[in-house]
C-alpha positions as CSV (number, residue, x, y, z in Angstrom):
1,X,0.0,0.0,0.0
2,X,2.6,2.7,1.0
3,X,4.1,1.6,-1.9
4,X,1.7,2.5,-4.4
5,X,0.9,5.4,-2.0
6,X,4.6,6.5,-2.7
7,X,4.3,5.8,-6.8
8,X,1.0,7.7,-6.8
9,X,3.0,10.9,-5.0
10,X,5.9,11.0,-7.9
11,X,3.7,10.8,-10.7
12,X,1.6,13.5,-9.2
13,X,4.7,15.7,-8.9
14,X,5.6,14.6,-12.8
15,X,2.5,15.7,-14.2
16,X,1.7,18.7,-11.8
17,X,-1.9,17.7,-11.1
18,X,-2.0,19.4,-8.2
19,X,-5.6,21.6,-7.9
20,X,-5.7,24.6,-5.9
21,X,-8.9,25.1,-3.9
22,X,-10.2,28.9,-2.3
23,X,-11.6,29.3,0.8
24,X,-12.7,32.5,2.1
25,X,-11.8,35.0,4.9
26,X,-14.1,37.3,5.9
27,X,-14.4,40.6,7.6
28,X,-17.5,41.0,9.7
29,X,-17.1,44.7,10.3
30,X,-17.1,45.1,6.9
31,X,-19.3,42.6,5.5
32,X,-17.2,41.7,3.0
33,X,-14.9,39.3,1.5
34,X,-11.5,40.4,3.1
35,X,-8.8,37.1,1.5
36,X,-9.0,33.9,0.6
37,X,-6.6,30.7,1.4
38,X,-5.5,28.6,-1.1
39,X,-5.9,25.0,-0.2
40,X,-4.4,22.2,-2.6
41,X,-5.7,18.8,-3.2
42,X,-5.1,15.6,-5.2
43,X,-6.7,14.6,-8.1
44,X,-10.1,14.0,-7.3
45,X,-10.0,9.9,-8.6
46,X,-6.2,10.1,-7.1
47,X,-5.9,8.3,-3.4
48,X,-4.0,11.0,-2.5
49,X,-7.0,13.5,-3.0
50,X,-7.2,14.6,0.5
51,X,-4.5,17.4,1.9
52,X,-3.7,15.2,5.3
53,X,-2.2,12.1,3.5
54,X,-0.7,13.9,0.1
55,X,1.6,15.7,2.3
56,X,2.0,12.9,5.1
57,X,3.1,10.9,2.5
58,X,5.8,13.8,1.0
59,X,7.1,13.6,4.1
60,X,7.6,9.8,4.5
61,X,9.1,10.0,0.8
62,X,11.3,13.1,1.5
63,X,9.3,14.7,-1.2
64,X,7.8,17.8,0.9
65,X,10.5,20.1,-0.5
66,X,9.0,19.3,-4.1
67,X,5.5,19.3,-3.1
68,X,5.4,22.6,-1.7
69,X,7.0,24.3,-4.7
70,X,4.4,22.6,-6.6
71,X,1.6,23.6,-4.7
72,X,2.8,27.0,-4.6
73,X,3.3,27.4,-8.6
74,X,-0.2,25.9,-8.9
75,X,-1.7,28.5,-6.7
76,X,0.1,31.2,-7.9
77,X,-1.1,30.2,-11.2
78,X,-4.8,29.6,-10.1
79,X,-4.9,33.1,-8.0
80,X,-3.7,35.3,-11.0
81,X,-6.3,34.2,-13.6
82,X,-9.0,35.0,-10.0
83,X,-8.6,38.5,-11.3
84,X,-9.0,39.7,-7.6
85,X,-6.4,41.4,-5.1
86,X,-7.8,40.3,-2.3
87,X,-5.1,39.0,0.2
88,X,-4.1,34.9,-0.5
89,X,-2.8,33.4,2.4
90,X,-0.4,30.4,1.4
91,X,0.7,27.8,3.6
92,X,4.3,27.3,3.9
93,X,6.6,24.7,6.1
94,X,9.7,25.8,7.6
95,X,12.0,23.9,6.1
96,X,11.1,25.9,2.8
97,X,11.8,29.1,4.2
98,X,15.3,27.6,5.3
99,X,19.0,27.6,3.2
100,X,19.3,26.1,0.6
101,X,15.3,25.4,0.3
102,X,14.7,29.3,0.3
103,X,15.9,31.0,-2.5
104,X,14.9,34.8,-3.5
105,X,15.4,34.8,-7.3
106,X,12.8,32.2,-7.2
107,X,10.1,33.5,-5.8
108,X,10.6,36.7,-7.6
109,X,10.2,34.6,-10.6
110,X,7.2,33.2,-9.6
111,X,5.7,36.6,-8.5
112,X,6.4,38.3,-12.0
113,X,5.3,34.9,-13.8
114,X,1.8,35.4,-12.5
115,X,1.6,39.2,-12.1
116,X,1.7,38.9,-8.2
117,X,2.7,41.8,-5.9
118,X,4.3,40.9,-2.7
119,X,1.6,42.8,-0.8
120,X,-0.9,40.5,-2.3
121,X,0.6,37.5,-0.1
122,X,-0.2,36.1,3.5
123,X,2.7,33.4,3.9
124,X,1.0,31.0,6.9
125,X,3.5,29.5,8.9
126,X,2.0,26.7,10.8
127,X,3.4,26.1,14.2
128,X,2.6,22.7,13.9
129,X,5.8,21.6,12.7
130,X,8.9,22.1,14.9
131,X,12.0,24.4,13.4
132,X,15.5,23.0,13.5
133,X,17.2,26.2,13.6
134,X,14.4,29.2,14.8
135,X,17.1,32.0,13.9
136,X,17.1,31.1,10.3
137,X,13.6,30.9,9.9
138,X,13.5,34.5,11.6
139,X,16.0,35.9,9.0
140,X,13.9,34.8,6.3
141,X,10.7,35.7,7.5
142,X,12.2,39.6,8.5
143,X,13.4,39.2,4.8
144,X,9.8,39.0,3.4
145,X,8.5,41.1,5.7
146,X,10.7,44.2,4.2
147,X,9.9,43.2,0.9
148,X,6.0,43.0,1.5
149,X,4.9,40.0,2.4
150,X,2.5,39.6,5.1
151,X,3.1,36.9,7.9
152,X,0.7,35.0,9.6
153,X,1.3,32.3,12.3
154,X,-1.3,29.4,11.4
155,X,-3.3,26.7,13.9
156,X,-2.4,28.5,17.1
157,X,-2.9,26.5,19.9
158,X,-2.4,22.8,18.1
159,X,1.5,22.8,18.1
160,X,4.7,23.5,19.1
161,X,5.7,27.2,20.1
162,X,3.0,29.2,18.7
163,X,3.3,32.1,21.3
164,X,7.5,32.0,21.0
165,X,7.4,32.6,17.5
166,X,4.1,35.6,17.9
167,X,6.6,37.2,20.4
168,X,10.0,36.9,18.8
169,X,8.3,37.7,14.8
170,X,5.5,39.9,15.9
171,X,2.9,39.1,13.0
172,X,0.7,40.0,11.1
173,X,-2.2,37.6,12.0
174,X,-2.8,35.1,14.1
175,X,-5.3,32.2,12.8
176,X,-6.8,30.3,15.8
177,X,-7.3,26.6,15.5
178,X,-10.4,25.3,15.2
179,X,-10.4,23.5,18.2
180,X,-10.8,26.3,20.0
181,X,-13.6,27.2,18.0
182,X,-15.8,24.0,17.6
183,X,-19.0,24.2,19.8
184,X,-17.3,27.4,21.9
185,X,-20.6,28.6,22.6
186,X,-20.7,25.4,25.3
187,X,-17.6,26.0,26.5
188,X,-16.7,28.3,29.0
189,X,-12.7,27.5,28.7
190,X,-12.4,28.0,25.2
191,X,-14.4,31.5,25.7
192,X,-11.8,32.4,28.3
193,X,-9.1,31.2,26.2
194,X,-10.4,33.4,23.2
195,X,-11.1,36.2,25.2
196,X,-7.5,36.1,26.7
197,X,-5.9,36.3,23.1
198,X,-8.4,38.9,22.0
199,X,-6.8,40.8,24.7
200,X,-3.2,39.8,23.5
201,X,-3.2,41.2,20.0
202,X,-5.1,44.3,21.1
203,X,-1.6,44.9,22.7
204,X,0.4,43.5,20.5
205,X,-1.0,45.3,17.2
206,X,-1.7,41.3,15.7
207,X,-5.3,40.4,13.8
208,X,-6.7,37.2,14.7
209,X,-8.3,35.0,12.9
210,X,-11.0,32.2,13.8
211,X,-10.6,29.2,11.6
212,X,-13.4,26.4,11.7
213,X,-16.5,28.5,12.1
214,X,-19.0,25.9,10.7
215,X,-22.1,26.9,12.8
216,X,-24.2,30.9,13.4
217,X,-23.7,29.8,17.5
218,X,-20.1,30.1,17.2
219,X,-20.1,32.9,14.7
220,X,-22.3,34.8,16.7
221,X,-19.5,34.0,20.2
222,X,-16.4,35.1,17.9
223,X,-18.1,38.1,16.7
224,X,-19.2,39.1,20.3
225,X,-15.4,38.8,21.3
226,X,-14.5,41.3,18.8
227,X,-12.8,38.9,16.6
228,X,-13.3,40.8,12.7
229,X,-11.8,38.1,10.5
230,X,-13.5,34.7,10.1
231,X,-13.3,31.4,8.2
232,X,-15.3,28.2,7.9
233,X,-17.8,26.5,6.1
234,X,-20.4,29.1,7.0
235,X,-19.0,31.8,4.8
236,X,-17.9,28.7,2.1
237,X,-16.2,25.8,1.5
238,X,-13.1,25.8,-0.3
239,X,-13.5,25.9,-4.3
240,X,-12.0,25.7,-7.2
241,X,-13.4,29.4,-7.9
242,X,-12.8,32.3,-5.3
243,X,-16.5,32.6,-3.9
244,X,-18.0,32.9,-0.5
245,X,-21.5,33.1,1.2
246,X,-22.3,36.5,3.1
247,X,-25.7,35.5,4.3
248,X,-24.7,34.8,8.1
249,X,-23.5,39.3,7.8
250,X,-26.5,40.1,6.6
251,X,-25.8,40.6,3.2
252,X,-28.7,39.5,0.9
253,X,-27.9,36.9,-2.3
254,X,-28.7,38.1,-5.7
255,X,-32.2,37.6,-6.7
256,X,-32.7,33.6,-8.0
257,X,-34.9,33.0,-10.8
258,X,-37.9,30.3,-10.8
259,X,-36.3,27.0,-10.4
260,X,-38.5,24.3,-13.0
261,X,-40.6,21.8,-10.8
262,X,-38.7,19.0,-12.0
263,X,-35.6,20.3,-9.7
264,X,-37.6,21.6,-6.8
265,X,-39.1,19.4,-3.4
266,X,-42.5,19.8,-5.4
267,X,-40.9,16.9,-7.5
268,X,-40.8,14.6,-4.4
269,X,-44.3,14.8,-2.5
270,X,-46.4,12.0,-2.0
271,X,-49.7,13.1,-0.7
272,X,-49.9,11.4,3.0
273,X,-52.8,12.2,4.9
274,X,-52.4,13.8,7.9
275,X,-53.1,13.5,11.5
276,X,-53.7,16.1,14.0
277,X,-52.3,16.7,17.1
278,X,-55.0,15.6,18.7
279,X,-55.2,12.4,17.6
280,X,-54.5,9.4,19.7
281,X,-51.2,6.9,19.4
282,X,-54.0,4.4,19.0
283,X,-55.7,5.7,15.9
284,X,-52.4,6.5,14.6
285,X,-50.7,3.0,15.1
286,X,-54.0,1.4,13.0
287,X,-53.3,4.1,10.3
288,X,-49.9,3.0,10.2
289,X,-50.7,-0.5,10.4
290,X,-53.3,-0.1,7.4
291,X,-50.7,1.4,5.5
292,X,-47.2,-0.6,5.3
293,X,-45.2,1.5,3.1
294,X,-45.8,4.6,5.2
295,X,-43.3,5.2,7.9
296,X,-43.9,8.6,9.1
297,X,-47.4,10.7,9.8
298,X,-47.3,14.5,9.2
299,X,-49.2,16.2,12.5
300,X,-50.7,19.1,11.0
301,X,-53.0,21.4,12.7
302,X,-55.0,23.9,10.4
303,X,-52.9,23.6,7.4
304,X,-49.8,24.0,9.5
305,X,-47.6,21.0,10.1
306,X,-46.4,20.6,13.5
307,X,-43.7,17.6,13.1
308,X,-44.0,14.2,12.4
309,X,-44.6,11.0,14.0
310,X,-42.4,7.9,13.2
311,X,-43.4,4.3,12.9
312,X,-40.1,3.0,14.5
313,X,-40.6,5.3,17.7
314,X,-44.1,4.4,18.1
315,X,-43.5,0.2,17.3
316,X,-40.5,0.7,19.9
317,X,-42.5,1.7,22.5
318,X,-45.7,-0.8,22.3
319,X,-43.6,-3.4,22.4
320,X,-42.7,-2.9,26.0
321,X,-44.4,-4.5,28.8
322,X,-47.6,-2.8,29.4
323,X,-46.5,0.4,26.7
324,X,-49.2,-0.2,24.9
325,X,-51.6,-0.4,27.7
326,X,-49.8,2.6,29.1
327,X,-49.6,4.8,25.8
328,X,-52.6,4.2,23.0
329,X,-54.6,6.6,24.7
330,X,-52.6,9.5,24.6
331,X,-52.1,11.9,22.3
332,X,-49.6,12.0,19.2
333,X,-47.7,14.8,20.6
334,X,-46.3,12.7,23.7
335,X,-43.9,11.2,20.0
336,X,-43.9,14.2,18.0
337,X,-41.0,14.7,16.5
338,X,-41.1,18.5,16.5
339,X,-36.9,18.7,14.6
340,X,-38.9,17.5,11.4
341,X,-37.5,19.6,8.2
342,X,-40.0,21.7,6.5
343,X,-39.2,22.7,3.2
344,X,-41.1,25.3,0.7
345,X,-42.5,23.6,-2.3
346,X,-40.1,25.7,-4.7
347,X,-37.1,25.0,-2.9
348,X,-34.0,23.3,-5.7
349,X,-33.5,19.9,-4.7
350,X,-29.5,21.1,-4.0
351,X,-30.7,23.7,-0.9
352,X,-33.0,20.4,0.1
353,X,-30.1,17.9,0.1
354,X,-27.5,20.4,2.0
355,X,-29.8,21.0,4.7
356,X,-30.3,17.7,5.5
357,X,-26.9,17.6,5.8
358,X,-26.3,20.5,7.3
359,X,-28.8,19.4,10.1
360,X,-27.9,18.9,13.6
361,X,-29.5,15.5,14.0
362,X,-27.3,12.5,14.8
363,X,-29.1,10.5,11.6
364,X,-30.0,11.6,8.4
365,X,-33.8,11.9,8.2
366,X,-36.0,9.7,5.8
367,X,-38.4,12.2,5.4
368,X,-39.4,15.5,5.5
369,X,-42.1,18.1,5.1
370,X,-42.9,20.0,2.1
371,X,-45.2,23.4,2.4
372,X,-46.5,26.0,0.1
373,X,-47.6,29.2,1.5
374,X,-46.3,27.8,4.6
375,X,-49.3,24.7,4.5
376,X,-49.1,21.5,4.5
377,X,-49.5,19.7,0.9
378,X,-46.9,16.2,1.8
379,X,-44.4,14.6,2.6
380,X,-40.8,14.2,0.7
381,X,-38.8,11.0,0.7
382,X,-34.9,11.3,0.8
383,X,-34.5,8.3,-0.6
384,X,-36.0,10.2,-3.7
385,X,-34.0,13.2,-3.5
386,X,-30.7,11.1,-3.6
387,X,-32.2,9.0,-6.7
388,X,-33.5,12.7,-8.4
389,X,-30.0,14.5,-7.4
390,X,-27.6,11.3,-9.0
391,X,-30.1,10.7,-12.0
392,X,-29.6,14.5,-12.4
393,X,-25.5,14.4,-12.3
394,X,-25.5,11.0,-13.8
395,X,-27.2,12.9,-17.2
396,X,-24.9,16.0,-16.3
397,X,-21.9,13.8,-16.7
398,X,-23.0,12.3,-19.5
399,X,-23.2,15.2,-21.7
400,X,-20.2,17.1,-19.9
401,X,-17.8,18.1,-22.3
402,X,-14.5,15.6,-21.7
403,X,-12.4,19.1,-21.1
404,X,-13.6,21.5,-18.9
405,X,-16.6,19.2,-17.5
406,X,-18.8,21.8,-18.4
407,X,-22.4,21.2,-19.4
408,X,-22.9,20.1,-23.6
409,X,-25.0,20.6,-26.1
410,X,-28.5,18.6,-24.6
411,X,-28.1,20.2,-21.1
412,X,-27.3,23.9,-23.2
413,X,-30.8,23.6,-25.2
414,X,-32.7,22.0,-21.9
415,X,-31.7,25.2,-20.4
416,X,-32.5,26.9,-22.7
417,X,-36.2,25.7,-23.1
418,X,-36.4,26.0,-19.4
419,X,-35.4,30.4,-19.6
420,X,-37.9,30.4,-22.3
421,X,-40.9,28.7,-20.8
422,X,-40.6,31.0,-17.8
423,X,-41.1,33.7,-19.3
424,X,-38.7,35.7,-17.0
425,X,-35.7,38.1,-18.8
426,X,-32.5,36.7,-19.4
427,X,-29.2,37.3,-21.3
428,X,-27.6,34.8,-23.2
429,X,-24.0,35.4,-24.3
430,X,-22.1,33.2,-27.2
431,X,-18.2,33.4,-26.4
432,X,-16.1,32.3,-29.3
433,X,-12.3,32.3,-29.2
434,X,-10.9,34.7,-32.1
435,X,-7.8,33.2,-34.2
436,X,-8.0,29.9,-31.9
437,X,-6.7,28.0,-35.2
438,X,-3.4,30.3,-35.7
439,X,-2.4,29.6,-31.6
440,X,-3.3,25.9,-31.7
441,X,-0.8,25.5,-35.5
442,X,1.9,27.8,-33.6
443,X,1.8,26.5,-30.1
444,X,0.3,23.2,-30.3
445,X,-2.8,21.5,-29.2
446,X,-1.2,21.2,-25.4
447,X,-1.2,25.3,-25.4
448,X,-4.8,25.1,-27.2
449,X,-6.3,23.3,-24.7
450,X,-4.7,25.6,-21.4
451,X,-6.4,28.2,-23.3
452,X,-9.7,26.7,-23.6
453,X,-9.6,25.8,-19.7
454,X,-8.5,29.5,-19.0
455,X,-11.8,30.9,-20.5
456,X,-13.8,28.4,-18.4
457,X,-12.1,29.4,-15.3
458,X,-12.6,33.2,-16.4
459,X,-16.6,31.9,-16.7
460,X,-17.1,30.6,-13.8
461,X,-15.5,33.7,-12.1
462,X,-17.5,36.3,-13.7
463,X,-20.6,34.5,-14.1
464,X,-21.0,32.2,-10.6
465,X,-24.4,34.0,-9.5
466,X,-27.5,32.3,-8.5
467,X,-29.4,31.6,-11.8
468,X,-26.5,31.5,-13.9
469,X,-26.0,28.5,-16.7
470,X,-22.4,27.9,-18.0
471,X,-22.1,25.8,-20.8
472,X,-19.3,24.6,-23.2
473,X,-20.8,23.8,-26.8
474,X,-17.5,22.6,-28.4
475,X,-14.2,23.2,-29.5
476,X,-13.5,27.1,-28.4
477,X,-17.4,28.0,-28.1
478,X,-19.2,28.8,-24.7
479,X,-22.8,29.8,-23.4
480,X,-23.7,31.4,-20.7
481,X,-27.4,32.6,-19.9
482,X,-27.9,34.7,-16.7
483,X,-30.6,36.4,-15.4
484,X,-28.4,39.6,-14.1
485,X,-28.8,42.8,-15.4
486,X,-24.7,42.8,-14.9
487,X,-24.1,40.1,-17.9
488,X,-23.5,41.7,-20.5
489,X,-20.6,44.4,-18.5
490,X,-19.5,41.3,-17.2
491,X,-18.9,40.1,-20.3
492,X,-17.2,43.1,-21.6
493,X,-15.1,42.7,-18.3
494,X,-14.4,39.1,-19.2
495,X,-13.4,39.9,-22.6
496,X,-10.4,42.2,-21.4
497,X,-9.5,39.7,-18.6
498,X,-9.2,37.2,-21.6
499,X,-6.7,38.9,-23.5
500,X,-4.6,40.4,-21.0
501,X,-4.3,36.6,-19.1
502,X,-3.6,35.0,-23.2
503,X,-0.8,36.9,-23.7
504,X,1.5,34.6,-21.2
505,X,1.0,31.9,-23.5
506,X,3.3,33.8,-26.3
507,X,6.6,34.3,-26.9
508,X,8.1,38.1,-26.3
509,X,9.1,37.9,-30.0
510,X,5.3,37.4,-31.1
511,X,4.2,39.8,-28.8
512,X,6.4,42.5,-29.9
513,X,5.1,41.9,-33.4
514,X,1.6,41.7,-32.3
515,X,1.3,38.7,-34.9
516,X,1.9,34.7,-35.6
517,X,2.4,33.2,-38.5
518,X,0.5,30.4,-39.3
519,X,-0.9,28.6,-43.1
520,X,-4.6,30.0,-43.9
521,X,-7.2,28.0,-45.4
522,X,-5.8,28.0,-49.0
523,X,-2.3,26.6,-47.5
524,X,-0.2,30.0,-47.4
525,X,1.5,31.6,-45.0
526,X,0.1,34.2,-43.6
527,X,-0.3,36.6,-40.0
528,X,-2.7,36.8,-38.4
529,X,-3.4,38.6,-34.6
530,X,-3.1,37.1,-31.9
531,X,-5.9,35.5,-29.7
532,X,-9.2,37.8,-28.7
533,X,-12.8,36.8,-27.6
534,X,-15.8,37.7,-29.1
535,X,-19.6,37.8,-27.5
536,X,-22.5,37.6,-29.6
537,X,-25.0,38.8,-26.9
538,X,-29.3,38.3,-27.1
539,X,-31.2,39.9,-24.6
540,X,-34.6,38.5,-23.7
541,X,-37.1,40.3,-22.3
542,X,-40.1,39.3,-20.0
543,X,-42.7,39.6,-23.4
544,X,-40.5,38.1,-25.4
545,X,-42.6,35.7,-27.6
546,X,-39.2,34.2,-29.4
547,X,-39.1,30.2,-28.8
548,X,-36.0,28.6,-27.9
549,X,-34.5,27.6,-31.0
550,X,-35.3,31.7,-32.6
551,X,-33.2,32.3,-29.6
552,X,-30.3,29.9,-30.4
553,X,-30.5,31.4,-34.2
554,X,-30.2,35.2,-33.1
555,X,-26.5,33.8,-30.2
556,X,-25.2,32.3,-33.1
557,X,-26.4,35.3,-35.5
558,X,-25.0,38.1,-32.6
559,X,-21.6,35.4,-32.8
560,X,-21.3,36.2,-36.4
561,X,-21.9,39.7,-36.1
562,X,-19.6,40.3,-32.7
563,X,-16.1,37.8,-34.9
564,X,-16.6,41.0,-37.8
565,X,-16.8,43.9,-35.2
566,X,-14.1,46.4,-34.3
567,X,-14.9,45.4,-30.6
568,X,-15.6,41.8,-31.0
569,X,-18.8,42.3,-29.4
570,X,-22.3,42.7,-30.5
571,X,-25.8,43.1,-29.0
572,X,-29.0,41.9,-30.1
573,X,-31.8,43.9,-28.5
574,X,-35.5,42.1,-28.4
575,X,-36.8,41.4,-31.5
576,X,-40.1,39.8,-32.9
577,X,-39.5,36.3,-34.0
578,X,-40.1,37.0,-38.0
579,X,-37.2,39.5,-37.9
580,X,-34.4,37.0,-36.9
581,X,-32.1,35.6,-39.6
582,X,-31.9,32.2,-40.1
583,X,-28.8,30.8,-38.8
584,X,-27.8,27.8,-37.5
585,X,-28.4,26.6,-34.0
586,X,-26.0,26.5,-30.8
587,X,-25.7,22.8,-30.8
C-alpha cells in the first residue's frame, strides 16, 4: 500500500496535477470578503486527494520540498487568472523558508510569472511543525517582511511554540485553531481562552483570525469577542473558484430566478394524509398499520404542520411490557417529533439535500415536510431526493464536455427551453475564441487546450451567480445565460480579462510583433493577430414571444456579427421572431 501510495506521490509531482482550492476569509465589520486561502488537493479519482495524506506521504518519501513548490506554482497560477487582489494566504513549512530550500530569485520569478505583488501574499507559517534552527527561519521571514509580504502564524494553539514565535516575529495575524472554536458557545474555557488572546493582539497590534467556524452559534461567540476576520464552512467551502457566502452578515444573495418543478421538493411529494395533534397513538398506530409503506405521519394542525410522527418510535414503545396499555390513549404529541425539516414547495432539490446535511440530527432523516404558502401539501422522501440528485448528475456527466466538464449541447438547449418557458428576462451570451486555429498550429494542441480551460475558469469567475447557466458547446465555443442585469458588463469585463491573461501563452518575439504566423485556409503563409474573444449577446425580455431555437438562431447570428466587429462584441436587443435571420443553432 505505502508503496503505491509513494508511486501515486511521484507521478503526481511529474505531471503537476496538483488543484488549488479557495476558501474565504471574511471581515464581519465590513461585511465583505477580506482574502482567501489557497488549499491544494489531489486529483479528485487520485488516493491522494485529500491534503492530510498527500503531504504525510511527501514527508515519508522526503518529497515535501517538491511538493510545496508545486503547490505554490499551482496557486500562484490559479490566483492570477482569479482577477481579484484580495489577500491569498499560502501555507508554507519551515523547512522551505530555510538555506538552501529558500531561494529569493525564485520566488521573484514566480511573482512576476503570475503578475503577483508581494503585498498581495499572507505566507502562513503553521506552528505545527517544529523548526530546526528558529534564527534562520526568523531571518527569512524579516526578509519577506521588508519586501512586503505579510506573515501569519497558522493553527495556534495545536502545536509547538506558537506564542515564541508571535513574540519573537511579531505578525501580522494570528489564525486560531479550530479546536478552539468548535462548539465554543458550550464551553466556558475556550471562551476564556479566546477572550485572553483577544486581549493579546489588542496589545500587541496582531489580527486574529477564527478558523473552523462551521455553525451561526459560534459565529455569533467570535463576533461578540470582537474577533473581525473569520473562516469556515459558514461563509464557504473551499472551491475551485474564489466565492464565498455573506448570508450569516446580513448581506442579501442576488435575486434567484424560478427554479423548473422537476428540480424543486414539489418533485418529491407523495400526498400522505395527515393526523392532528389531537389524535390518539391508538388511531395513529391502526393508520400505520393499514398502510405498510408509510413510515412517518405528518401532524398538521390547520394547514400548519407541526412535526411528524415515526413508525419505529411508536413500534418501539408498544412493544414494551404494558407500553401499549400505558400509551394508546394518549395523544400524538407525547412522540412528536417536532426537529422535522419543513421545506417550501419551490425550494431546488441542491438547498433540500444540503440541509439535510447540514442538520444537527445524529441520523440523516427519511423524510421531510414540504409546504406551500407555509401549509401542508406532503411529505418528501430522501430516498427520492438522492435518486433525483444522481439521476440529475448522472445525465450532467453524460453530456459534460471531456475538457472542462462543463455542461454540452442537450443540457445547453434543456436550459434553454427551461429560460424560455418561464417567461422571466435573461441574457444569453455566445463566447467564441478569435484566431484559436493560428495559436493551436503555432503553439500546439497542449497550449490550445490551457487556453480553452483558461476561459472556463474566467466563466465561472464572472458568471457564478444564483441563476446563472455555463455551458461549453465545443471546440472554443461557450454559453452562458444569466438572469443579471450585470451580464453583458460582465462580459465586456471578461473579454479584457481574456486577452490580458492569453498573452503569457506567447513568446516576447510574437508579442512585440503583435502577430503569428501560421498557413490559412488556402495553404499560405500568412499573419494573423493574436488571440481575442468575441460575444454575440441576445437579450430576452419578459414579453419576449421568441421560442427557444429563434433564440439559439439570433446567439449564433450576434456570434457572427460580434467575430466582424471592431470590438468583437455585438448586441441583439428584443426582437419579434419574423425578424431573426436564419442561422444555424448552438448545438
Amino acid at each position: 500500500m505505502q508503496n503505491c501510495l509513494n508511486q501515486e506521490l511521484r507521478r503526481l509531482l511529474t505531471e503537476e496535477t496538483i488543484t488549488t482550492l479557495f476558501q474565504p476569509i471574511v471581515n464581519i465589520e465590513r461585511k465583505s470578503v477580506f482574502g482567501y486561502e489557497a488549499l491544494s488537493r489531489g486529483p479528485s479519482a487520485s488516493s491522494l486527494h485529500g491534503a492530510q495524506l498527500l503531504f504525510e506521504t511527501a514527508e515519508r518519501c522526503g518529497l515535501t520540498s517538491e511538493l510545496d513548490g508545486l503547490c505554490l506554482r499551482t496557486a500562484a497560477r490559479s490566483w492570477s487568472g482569479q482577477g481579484t487582489r484580495l489577500k491569498l494566504f499560502v501555507n508554507v513549512s519551515p523547512a522551505k523558508l530555510m538555506p538552501p530550500e529558500f531561494r529569493p530569485a525564485h520566488l521573484q520569478e514566480l511573482l512576476e510569472t503570475n503578475r503577483l505583488k508581494p503585498s498581495d501574499i499572507v505566507i502562513e507559517l503553521s506552528e505545527r511543525y517544529p523548526t530546526v534552527d528558529p534564527s534562520e527561519l526568523l531571518k527569512t521571514l524579516s526578509w519577506l517582511k521588508k519586501q512586503g509580504f505579510l506573515i501569519a502564524i497558522d493553527d495556534l494553539g495545536s502545536g509547538y511554540s506558537g506564542l515564541k514565535l508571535w513574540s519573537e516575529l511579531k505578525p501580522d495575524f494570528v489564525k486560531i485553531d479550530r479546536h478552539f472554536i468548535r462548539d465554543i458557545q458550550d464551553d466556558l474555557v475556550k471562551r476564556e481562552f479566546l477572550r485572553s488572546v483577544v486581549d493579546l493582539s489588542d496589545r500587541l497590534g496582531c489580527r486574529l483570525i477564527a478558523e473552523g467556524v462551521e455553525t451561526e452559534a459560534e459565529f455569533r461567540v467570535v463576533a461578540g469577542l470582537g474577533i473581525s476576520l473569520v473562516q469556515g464552512f459558514l461563509f464557504g467551502r473551499p472551491k475551485q473558484i474564489a466565492t464565498a457566502c455573506l448570508n450569516p452578515l446580513g448581506v442579501q444573495p442576488s435575486p434567484t430566478i424560478k427554479v423548473s418543478r422537476e428540480e424543486t421538493a414539489g418533485s418529491l411529494i407523495s400526498q400522505i394524509e395527515p393526523i392532528t395533534s389531537d389524535s390518539t397513538l391508538q388511531h395513529a398506530w391502526e393508520r400505520l398499520q393499514s398502510e405498510p409503506s408509510t413510515f412517518s405521519l405528518p401532524v398538521v394542525d390547520n394547514g400548519r404542520p407541526l412535526g411528524l410522527l415515526h413508525k419505529w418510535r411508536v413500534l418501539e414503545t408498544f412493544s414494551t411490557p404494558y407500553g401499549r396499555a400505558l400509551y394508546e390513549k394518549r395523544q400524538v404529541t407525547q412522540m412528536l417529533s417536532s426537529d422535522a425539516l419543513i421545506v417550501d414547495y419551490n425550494t431546488p432539490l441542491d438547498e433540500v439535500s444540503q440541509r439535510l446535511i447540514d442538520d444537527d440530527a445524529h441520523y440523516l432523516k427519511q423524510h421531510f415536510v414540504v409546504t406551500h404558502n407555509d401549509r401542508y401539501v406532503g411529505l418528501g422522501s430522501t430516498r427520492m431526493l438522492l435518486k433525483q440528485i444522481t439521476a440529475r448528475k448522472i445525465e450532467t456527466a453524460r453530456y459534460a464536455n471531456p475538457l472542462t466538464l462543463l455542461p454540452g449541447n442537450v443540457p445547453i438547449q434543456k436550459a434553454l427551453a427551461a429560460r424560455t418557458e418561464e417567461g422571466l428576462p435573461f441574457i444569453l451570451v455566445y463566447f467564441d475564441i478569435n484566431m484559436f486555429k493560428p495559436l493551436n498550429d503555432l503553439l500546439g494542441y497542449r497550449v490550445g487546450d490551457q487556453v480553452i480551460l483558461l476561459l472556463a475558469d474566467l466563466l465561472l469567475e464572472f458568471f457564478h451567480g444564483d441563476g446563472d447557466f455555463l455551458g461549453h458547446i465545443g471546440g472554443d465555443d461557450f454559453v452562458v445565460i444569466s438572469p443579471s442585469p450585470l451580464a453583458i458588463s460582465n462580459a465586456k469585463a471578461l473579454q479584457a480579462q481574456f486577452v490580458d491573461q492569453t498573452r503569457r501563452f506567447y513568446t516576447d518575439t510574437v508579442l512585440q510583433n503583435g502577430f503569428v504566423e501560421s498557413e490559412d485556409r488556402g495553404g499560405h503563409i500568412n499573419r494573423f493577430p493574436l488571440v481575442s474573444l468575441a460575444a454575440g449577446i441576445v437579450q430576452v425580455g419578459p414579453d419576449d414571444q421568441r421560442t427557444a431555437d429563434q433564440i439559439s438562431d439570433a446567439a449564433s447570428y450576434a456570434k457572427k456579427r460580434a467575430k466582424a466587429s471592431a470590438g468583437s462584441c455585438f448586441i441583439d436587443s428584443p426582437s419579434p421572431p419574423h425578424a431573426i435571420s436564419p442561422m444555424a443553432k448552438v448545438h
